[in-house]
C-alpha positions in Angstrom: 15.0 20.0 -27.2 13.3 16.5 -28.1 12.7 17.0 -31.9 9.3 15.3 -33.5 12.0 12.2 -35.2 13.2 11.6 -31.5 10.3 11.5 -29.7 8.7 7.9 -29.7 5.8 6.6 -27.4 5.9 3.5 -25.9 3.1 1.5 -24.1 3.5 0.8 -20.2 2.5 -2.2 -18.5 2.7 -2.5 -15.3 3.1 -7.0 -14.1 2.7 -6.4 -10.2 0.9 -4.0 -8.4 1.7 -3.4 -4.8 -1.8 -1.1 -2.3 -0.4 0.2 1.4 -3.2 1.0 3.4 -3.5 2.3 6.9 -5.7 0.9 9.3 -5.9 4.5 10.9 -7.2 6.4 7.4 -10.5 4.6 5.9 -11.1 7.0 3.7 -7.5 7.4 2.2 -6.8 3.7 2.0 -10.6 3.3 0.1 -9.6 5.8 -2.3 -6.1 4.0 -3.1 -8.0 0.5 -3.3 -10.8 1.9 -5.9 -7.4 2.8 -7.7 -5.2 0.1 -7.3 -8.1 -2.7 -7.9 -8.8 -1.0 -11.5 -5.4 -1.1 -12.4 -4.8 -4.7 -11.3 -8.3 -5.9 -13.1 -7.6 -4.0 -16.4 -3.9 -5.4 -16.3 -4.8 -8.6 -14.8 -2.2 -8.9 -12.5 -1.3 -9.9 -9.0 -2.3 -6.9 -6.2 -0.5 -7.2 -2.7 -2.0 -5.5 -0.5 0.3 -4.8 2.7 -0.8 -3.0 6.1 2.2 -2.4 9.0 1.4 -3.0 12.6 3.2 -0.2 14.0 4.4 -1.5 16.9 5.6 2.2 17.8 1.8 2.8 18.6 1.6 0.2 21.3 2.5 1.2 24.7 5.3 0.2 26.9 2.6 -2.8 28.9 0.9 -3.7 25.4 4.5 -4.5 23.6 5.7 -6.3 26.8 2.3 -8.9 26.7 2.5 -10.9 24.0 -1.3 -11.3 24.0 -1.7 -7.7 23.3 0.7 -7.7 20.6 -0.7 -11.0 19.0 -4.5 -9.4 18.8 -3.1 -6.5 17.2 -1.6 -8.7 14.7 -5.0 -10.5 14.6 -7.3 -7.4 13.9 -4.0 -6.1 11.3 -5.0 -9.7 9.8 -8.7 -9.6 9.5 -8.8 -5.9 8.3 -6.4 -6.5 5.7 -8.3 -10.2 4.7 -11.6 -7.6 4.1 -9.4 -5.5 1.5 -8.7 -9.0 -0.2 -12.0 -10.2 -0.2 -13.1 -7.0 -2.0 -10.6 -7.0 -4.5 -11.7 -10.0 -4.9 -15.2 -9.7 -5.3 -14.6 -6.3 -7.7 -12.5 -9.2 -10.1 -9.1 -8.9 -9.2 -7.7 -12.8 -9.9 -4.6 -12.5 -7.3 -4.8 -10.7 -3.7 -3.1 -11.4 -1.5 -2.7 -9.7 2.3 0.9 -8.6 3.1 1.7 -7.7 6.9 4.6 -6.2 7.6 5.4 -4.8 11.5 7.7 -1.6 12.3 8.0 2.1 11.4 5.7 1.9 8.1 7.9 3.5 5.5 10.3 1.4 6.7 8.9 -1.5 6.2 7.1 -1.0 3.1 10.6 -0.2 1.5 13.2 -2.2 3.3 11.0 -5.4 3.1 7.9 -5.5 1.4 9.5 -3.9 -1.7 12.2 -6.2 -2.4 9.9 -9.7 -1.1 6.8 -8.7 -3.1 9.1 -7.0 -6.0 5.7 -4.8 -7.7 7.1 -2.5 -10.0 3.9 0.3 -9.0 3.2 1.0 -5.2 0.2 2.8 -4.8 -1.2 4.7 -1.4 -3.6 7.1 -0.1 -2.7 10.7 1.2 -4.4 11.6 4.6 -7.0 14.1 5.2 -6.3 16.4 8.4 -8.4 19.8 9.4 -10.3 19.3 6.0 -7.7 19.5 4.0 -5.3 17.1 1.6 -1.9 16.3 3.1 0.7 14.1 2.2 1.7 12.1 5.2 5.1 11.3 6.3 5.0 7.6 4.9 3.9 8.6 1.7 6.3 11.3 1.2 9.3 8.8 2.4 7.7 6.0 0.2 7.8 8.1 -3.1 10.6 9.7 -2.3 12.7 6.8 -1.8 10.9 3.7 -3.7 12.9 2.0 -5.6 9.9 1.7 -8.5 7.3 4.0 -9.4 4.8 5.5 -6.4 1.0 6.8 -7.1 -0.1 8.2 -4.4 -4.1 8.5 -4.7 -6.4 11.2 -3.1 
């Protein structure tokens, strides 16, 4: 047992702050950038914000035209250039947009993780039939993050 003597306090400070959000979940992704754009104001410090084109979701025709593929990319792009501008506009100094492609999880821990090194990921956690789940890629995120995971609802 931690006696009173052993137990000290020490301040956390978080230097880079890393938002996923999902085109597909509004609501959960708003949530998580309310969150993660009043942690990286009162810290004042750099917020990537990262969406991942699944490419799993585009059918066999869409993956095999490269048009299709790039205007995917292109909405990805402009969605995630909205979340900048916000965090932006609400006073964040550094945003930047992070697009990643692949299985989500995957990406977001195999190589957005170790390019954008934040030391604090922070997501939303879907809503279905009413209720509060955590999804898949926020359950494989925390579980397996190399640095600390909020996960926001």
């Amino acid at each position: 047992m931690v006696t009173e003597d052993d137990l000290t306090i020490e301040s956390m400070h978080y230097n880079r702050l890393l938002l996923a959000v999902d085109d597909d979940d509004d609501d959960s992704s708003r949530k998580a950038l309310n969150y993660a754009c009043t942690v990286a104001k009162i810290y004042d410090i750099p917020l990537g914000i990262v969406s991942v084109l699944e490419t799993g979701d585009l059918n066999i025709f869409q993956s095999l035209t490269p048009d299709d593929v790039d205007a995917a990319r292109e909405t990805l792009a402009k969605d995630l250039n909205t979340y900048v501008e916000k965090a932006t506009a609400f006073g964040v100094q550094n945003a930047q947009p992070i697009v990643a492609e692949g299985r989500p999880a995957a990406a977001i821990l195999d190589e957005v993780i170790p390019a954008f090194k934040p030391d604090l990921v922070i997501m939303g956690s879907h809503v279905r039939r009413g209720r509060l789940r955590l999804g898949h890629v926020a359950s494989e995120v925390a579980r397996d993050a190399s640095v600390s995971v909020i996960i926001v609802r």
